[in-house]
N, C-alpha and C positions, 0 to 999 in steps of 0.2 A: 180936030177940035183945037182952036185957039185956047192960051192960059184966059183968057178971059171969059171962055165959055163955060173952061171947068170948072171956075170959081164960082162963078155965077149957080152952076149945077152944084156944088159942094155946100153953097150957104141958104140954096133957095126952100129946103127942109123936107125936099121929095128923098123916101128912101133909096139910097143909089147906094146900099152896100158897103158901107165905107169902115164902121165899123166892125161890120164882118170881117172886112179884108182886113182890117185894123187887129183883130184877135185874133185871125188864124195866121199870121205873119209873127206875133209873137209866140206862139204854140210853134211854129216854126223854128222860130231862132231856138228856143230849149231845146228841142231836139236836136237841130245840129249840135249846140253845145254840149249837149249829151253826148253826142257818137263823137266828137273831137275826143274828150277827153277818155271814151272807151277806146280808141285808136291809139291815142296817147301812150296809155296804159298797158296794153298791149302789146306795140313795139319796144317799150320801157324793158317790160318781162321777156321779149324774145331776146332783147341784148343781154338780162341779165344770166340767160340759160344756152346762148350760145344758140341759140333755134333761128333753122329762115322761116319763111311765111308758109313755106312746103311743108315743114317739117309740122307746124303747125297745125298745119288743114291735115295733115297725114292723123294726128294724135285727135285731136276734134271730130274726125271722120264727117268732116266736107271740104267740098272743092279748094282749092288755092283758089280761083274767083273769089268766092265768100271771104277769105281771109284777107284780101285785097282791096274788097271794097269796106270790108271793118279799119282796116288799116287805113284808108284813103279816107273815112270820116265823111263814106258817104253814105253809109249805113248802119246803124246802130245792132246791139244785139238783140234777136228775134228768140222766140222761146226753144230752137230747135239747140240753137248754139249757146242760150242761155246757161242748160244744166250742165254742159264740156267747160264752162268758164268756171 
């Protein structure tokens, strides 16, 4: 599809989604911004107790995966690892 198709398709006022895609991209961006800054925060408090990310998942009782992908900010926290926070 040529930039002049999409446009055309963007102003012609058939519903194509746009706004949808427009609100769940920003519902998107919070979330990552959420789990950055819970990763953030995290890694913060393992430096300030001397803990690795094992040591961590060991005391939370789940996997080092999970605490990897909190740490990596690519997953925010879910309610299982909510109440260990």
């Amino acid at each position: 599809m040529t930039n002049k198709d999409k446009f055309i398709q963007l102003v012609s006022g058939e519903d194509n989604r746009t706004l949808a895609d427009v609100k769940k991209r920003i519902k998107n961006r919070a979330m990552l911004r959420e789990s950055h800054q819970t990763a953030l925060k995290v890694l913060m408090k393992l430096d300030d107790f001397g803990w690795s990310q094992k040591d961590l998942a060991k005391a939370m009782e789940v996997t080092p995966q999970q605490i990897t992908k909190i740490v990596s900010g690519e997953e925010g926290r879910n309610g299982s690892t909510d109440s260990n926070f």
